[in-house]
C-alpha positions as CSV (number, residue, x, y, z in Angstrom):
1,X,57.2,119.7,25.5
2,X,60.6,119.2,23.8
3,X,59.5,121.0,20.7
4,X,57.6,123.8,22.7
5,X,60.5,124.1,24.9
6,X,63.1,124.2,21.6
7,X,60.8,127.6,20.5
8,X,59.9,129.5,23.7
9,X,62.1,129.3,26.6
10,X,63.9,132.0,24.8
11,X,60.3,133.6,25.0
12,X,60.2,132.8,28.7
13,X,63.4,134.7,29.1
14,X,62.7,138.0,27.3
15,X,59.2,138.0,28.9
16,X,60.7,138.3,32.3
17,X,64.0,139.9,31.9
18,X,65.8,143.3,29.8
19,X,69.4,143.7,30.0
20,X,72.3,145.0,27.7
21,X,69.9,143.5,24.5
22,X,67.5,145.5,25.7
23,X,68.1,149.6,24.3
24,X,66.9,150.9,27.6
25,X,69.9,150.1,29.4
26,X,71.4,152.9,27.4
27,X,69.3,155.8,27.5
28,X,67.9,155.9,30.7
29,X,65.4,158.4,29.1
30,X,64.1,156.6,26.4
31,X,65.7,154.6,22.9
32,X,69.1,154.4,22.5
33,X,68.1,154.4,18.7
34,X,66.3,157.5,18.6
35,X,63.5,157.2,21.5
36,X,62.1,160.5,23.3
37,X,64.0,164.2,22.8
38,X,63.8,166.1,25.8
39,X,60.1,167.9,26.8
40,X,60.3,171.6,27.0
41,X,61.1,171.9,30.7
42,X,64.6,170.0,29.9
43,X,63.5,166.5,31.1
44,X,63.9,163.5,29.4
45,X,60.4,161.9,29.5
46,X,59.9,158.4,28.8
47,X,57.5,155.9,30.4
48,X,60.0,154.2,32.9
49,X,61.3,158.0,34.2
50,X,57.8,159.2,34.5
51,X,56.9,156.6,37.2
52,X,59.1,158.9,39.1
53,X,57.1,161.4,39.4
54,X,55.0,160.0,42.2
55,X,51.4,161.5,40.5
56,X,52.0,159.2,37.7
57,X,53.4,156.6,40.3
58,X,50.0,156.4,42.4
59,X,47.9,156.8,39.3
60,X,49.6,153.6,37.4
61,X,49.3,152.0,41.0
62,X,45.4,153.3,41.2
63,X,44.8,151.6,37.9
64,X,46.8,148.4,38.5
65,X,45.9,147.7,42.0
66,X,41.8,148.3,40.8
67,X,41.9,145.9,38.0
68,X,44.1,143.1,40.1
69,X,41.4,142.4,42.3
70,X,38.5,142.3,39.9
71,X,37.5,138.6,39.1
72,X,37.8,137.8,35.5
73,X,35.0,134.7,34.6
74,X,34.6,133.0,31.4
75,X,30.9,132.4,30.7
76,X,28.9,129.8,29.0
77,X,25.9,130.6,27.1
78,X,23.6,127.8,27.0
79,X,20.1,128.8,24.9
80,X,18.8,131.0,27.4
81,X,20.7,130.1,30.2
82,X,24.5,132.0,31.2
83,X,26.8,129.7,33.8
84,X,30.3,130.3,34.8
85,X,32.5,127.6,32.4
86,X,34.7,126.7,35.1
87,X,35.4,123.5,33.3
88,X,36.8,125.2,30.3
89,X,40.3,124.9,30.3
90,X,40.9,129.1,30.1
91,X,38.8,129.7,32.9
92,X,41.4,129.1,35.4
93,X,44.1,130.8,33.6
94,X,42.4,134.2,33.4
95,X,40.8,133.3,37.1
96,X,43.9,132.4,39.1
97,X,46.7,131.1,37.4
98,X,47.8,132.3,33.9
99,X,51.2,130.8,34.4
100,X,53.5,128.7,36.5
101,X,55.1,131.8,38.3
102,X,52.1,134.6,38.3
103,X,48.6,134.4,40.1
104,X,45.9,136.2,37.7
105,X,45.8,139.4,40.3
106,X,49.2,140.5,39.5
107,X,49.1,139.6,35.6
108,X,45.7,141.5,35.0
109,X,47.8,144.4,37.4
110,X,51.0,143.8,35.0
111,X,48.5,144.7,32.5
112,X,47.1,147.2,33.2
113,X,50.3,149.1,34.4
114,X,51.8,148.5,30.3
115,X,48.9,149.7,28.9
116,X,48.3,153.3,31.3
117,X,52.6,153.7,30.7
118,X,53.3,152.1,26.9
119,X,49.7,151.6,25.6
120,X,50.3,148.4,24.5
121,X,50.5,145.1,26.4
122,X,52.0,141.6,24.7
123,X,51.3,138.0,25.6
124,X,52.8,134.7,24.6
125,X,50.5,131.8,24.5
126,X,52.9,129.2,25.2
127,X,51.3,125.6,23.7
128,X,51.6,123.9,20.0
129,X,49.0,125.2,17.6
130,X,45.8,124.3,17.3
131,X,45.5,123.1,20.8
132,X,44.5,124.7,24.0
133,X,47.0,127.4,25.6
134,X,48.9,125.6,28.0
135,X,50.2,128.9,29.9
136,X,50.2,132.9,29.3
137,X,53.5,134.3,29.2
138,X,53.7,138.4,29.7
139,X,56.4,139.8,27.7
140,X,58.3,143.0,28.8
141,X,58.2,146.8,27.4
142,X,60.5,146.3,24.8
143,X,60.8,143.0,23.4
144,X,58.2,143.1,20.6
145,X,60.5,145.2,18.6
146,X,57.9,146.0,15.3
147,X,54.1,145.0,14.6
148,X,53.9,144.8,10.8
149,X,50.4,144.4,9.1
150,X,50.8,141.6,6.3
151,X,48.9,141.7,2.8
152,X,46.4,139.6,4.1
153,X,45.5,141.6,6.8
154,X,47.3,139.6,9.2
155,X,49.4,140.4,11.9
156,X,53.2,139.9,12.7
157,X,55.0,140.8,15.6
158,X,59.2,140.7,15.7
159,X,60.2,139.9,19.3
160,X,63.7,140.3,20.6
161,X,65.1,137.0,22.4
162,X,67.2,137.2,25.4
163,X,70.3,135.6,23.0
164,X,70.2,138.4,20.7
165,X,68.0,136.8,18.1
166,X,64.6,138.0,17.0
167,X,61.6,135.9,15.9
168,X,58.5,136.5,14.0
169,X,55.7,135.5,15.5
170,X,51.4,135.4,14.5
171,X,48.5,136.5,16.2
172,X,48.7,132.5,16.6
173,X,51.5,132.8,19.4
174,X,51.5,136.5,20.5
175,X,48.4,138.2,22.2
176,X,47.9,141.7,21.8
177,X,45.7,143.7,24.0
178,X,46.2,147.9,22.9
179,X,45.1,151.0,24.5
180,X,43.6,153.7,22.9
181,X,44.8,153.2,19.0
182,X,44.9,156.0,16.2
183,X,45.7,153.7,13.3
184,X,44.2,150.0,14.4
185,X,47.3,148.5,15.0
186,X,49.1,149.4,18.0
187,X,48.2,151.3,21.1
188,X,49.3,155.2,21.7
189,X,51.7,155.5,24.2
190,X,49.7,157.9,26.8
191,X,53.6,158.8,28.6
192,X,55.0,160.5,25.4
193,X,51.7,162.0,24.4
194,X,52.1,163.5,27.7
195,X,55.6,164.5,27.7
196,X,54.9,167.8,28.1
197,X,52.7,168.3,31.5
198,X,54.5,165.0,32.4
199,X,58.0,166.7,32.2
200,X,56.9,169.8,34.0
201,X,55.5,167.7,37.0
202,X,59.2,166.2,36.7
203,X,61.5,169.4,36.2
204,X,59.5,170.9,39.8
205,X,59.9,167.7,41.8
206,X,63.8,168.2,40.5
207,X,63.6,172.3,41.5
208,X,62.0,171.7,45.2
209,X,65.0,168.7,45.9
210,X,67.6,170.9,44.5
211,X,66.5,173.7,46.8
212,X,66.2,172.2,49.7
213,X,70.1,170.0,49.0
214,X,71.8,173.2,48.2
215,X,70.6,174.9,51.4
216,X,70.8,178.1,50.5
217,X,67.9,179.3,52.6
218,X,69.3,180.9,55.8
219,X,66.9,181.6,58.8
220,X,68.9,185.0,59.4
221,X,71.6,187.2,57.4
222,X,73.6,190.0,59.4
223,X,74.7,193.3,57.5
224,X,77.7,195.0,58.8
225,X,78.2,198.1,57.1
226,X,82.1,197.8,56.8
227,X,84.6,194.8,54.7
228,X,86.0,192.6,57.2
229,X,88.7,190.4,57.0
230,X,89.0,186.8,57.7
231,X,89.7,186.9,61.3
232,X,87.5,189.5,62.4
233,X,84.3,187.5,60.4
234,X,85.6,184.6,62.1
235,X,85.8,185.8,65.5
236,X,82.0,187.7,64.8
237,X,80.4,184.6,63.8
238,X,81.8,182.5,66.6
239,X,80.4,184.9,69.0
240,X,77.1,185.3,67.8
241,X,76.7,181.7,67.5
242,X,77.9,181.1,71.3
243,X,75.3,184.0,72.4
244,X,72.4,183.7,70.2
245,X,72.2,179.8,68.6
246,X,70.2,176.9,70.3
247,X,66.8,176.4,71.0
248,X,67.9,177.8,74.8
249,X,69.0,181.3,73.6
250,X,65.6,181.0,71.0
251,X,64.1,184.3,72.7
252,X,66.6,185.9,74.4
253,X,67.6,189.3,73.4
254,X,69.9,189.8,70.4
255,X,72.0,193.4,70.7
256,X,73.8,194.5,67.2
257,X,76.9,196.7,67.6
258,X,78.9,198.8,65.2
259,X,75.7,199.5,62.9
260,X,75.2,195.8,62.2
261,X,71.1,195.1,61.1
262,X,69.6,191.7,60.6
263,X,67.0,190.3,58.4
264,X,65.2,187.1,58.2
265,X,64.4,186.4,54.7
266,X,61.2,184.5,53.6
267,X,61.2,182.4,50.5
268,X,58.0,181.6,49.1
269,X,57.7,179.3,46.5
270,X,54.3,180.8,46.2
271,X,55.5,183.6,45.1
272,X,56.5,182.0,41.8
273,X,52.9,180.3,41.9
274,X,55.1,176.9,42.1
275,X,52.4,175.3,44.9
276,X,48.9,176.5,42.1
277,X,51.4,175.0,39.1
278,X,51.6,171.7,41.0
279,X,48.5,171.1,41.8
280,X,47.2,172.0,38.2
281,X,50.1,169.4,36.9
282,X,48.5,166.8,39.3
283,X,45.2,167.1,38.2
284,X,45.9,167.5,34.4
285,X,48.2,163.6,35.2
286,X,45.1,162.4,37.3
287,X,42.9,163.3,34.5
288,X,45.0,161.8,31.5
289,X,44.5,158.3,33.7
290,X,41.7,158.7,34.7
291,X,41.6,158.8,38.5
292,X,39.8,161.3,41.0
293,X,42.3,163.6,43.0
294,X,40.5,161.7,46.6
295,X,41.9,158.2,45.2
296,X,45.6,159.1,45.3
297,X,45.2,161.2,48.6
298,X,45.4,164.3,46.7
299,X,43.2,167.7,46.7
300,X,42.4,170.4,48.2
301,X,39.0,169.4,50.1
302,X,38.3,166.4,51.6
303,X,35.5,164.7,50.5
304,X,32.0,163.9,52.1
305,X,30.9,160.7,52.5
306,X,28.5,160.8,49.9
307,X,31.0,163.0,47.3
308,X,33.1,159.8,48.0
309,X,30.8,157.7,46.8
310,X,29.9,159.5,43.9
311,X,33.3,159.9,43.0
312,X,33.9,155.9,43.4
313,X,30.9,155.4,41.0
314,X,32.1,157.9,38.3
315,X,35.7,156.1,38.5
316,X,34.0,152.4,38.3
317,X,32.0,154.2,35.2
318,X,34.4,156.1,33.4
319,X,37.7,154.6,34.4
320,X,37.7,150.6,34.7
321,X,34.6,149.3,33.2
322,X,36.4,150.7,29.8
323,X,38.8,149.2,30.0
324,X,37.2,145.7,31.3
325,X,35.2,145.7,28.2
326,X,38.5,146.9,26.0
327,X,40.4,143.4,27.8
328,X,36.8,141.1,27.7
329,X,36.4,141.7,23.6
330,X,40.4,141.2,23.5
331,X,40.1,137.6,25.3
332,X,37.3,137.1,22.6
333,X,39.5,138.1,20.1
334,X,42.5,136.8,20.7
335,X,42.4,133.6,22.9
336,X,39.0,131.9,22.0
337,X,38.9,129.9,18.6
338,X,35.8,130.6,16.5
339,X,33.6,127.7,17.4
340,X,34.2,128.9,21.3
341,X,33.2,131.9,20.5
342,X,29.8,131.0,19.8
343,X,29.2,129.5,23.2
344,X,31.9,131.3,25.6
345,X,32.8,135.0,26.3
346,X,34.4,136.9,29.1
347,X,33.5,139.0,32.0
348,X,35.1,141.2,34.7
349,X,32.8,141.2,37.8
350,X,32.6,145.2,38.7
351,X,30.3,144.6,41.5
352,X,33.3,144.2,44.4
353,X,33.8,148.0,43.7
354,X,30.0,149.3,43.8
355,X,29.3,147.5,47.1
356,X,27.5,150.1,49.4
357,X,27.7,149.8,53.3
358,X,26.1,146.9,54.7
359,X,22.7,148.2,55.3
360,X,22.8,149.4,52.1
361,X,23.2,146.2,50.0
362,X,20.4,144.3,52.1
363,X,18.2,147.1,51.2
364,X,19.0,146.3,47.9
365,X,19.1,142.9,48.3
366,X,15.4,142.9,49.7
367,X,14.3,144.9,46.9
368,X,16.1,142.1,44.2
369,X,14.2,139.3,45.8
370,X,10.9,141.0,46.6
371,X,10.7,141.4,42.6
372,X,11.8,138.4,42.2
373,X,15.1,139.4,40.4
374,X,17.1,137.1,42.7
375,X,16.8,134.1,45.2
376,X,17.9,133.6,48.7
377,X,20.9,131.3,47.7
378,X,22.1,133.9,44.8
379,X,22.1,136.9,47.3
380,X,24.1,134.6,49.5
381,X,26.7,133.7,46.6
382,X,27.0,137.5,46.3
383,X,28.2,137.8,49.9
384,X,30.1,134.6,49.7
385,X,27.6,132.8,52.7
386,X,26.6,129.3,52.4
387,X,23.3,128.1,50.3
388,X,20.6,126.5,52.3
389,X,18.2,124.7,50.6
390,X,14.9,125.6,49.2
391,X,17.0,129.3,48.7
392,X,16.4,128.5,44.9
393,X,13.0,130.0,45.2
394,X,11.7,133.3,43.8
395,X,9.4,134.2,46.4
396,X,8.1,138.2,46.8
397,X,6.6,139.2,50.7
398,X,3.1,138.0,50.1
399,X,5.0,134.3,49.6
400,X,4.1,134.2,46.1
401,X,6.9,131.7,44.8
402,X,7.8,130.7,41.5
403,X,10.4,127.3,41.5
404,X,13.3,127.6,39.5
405,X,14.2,125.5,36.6
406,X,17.8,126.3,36.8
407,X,20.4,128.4,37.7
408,X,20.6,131.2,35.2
409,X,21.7,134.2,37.2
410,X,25.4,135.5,36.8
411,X,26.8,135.3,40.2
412,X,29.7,137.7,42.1
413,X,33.7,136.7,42.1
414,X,35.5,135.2,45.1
């Protein structure tokens, strides 16, 4: 571990900590060294401001908090036959433990977040070469500096050190998972392709707390048709607030002298459409991640039980299982050596986040054994009960059974 130690416990450092290396601690709205002009509303949008804005805030957190609890299992494939490896030494890592400091739900969140707000999310693999990863070390936005595609097609990644140095690492040390891509090598960064709606969503959060700390919004404004001088305002003021102020004098009667009138102004930010131009900037953010309006508590109706559901499914459909398959080829890619590929691949269990109601699932869970698609034991599994024996049996209702020969069904996540 001397050697290993020699090369990345600087890596350990930059994966875990920014400071005045790091340009962001200039520019508060981007690089120091160029980074994100301003959007059109005046706002400086980069993708640590825009978390904020609390749309982006609970969408990030939508995505992050989805993906965390969703199992990740290496599989074996055997012939015909598909088993969980949970012998091979990177089931655990991507399972429950990908380093000495992080369980697996907050590293696959930590992804997840990087890739919704930079698009692109780094890894160490902390070991010697040409043996198995001892530990996956996340690196923070910022550190891998430039991703340079070599003559031979492969690819080098310059990473910032915590002492001010920068190394050049291989796909051999540095895993790289991207998000959507437009030229194969890096991920786009969704915040600054966004900038735009992003920085309105920002500039009306910044209007509504201005107006409401300058307090220029009286309940009541009394005319009096003449100028009057300090001590005659003074005197008028005092007097109207000892006869007409307090919830006690609330409804009493209020008598104007000497041609005085009174108003009570109404401002409506409606009137400027500001409530509509919100809620269009929320669902325009929701829809650039991804995530129904009901999910963040947002929108105008409330949904039905069954809308619910429907909108669950089409976020399961449209919004995570891309991106499980985008991380499972990834893993393939970049952690798995070419003979494991042949025999092991990964797979994020979705099934935690289609679960119907309870009567639901044993309906369907009749249904699966009656056509002998599971057995007792594997149904049990699902719901994380104890197997009995003789619950490896396909058998339908007319106790036709058919024995087993193994184990070949995928089973759910713990």
């Amino acid at each position: 571990m001397s050697f290993i130690g020699a090369i990345d416990k600087s890596m350990i450092k930059a994966a875990t900590n920014y400071g005045p290396l790091d340009d962001r601690s200039y520019y508060p709205g981007g690089s120091f060294y160029g980074g994100y002009s301003p959007a059109s509303s005046g706002i400086a949008v980069s993708s640590e401001t825009a978390m904020r804005l609390i749309t982006v805030q609970n969408c990030v957190r939508q995505r992050a908090m989805t993906i965390s609890q969703l199992p990740c299992h290496i599989m074996e494939k055997s012939g015909k036959t598909i088993t969980r490896a949970e012998d091979f030494y990177l089931y655990e890592k991507l399972h429950d433990q990908p380093n000495s400091w992080m369980t697996a739900s907050t590293f696959w969140g930590m992804l997840e977040a990087h890739i919704c707000l930079y698009g692109n999310f780094y890894v160490f693999k902390l070991g010697l070469s040409d043996r198995p990863i001892l530990e996956l070390v996340p690196l923070s936005a910022g550190v891998v500096q430039k991703v340079t595609q070599n003559e031979d097609y492969s690819i080098s990644y310059e990473v910032r050190l915590r002492n001010g140095q920068t190394g050049t690492y291989g796909q051999d040390k540095i895993w790289h998972i991207r998000g959507l891509t437009l030229n194969g090598l890096t991920g786009m960064n969704p915040i600054e392709a966004a900038r735009e709606t992003i920085g309105i969503g920002m500039a009306g959060d910044r209007f509504i707390g201005q107006y409401f700390g300058k307090g220029l919004h009286p309940s009541a404004v009394i005319k009096h048709p003449l100028s009057l001088n300090a001590t005659t305002h003074a005197n008028m003021r005092a007097a109207l607030k000892e006869k007409y102020a307090t919830l006690a004098n609330s409804f009493d009667f209020m008598l104007l002298d000497e041609n005085m009138t009174i108003e009570f102004p109404q401002i409506k930010l409606v009137d400027a459409q500001y409530l509509e131009l919100m809620k269009m900037n929320e669902a325009q953010i929701c829809g650039m991640f991804r995530v129904p309006l009901m999910l963040i508590q947002s929108g105008d109706k409330t949904p039905t039980f069954a809308s619910a559901e429907q909108f669950d499914i089409n976020y399961v459909k449209h919004g995570v299982a891309p991106d499980c398959v985008n991380y499972e080829k990834s893993i393939r890619h970049g952690l798995l050596t070419d003979p494991e590929k042949k025999k092991y691949y990964a797979k994020f269990n979705l099934n935690s986040l289609l679960r119907g109601d309870f009567k639901t699932r044993m309906e369907g869970y009749a249904i699966g054994i009656d056509k002998e698609i599971f057995n007792p034991n594997e149904i049990r599994e699902l719901e994380e009960y104890n197997s009995y024996e003789g619950g490896e049996r396909y058998a339908t209702r007319t106790s036709t059974t058919k024995e087993t020969t193994g184990n070949n069904k995928e089973g759910a996540g713990k």
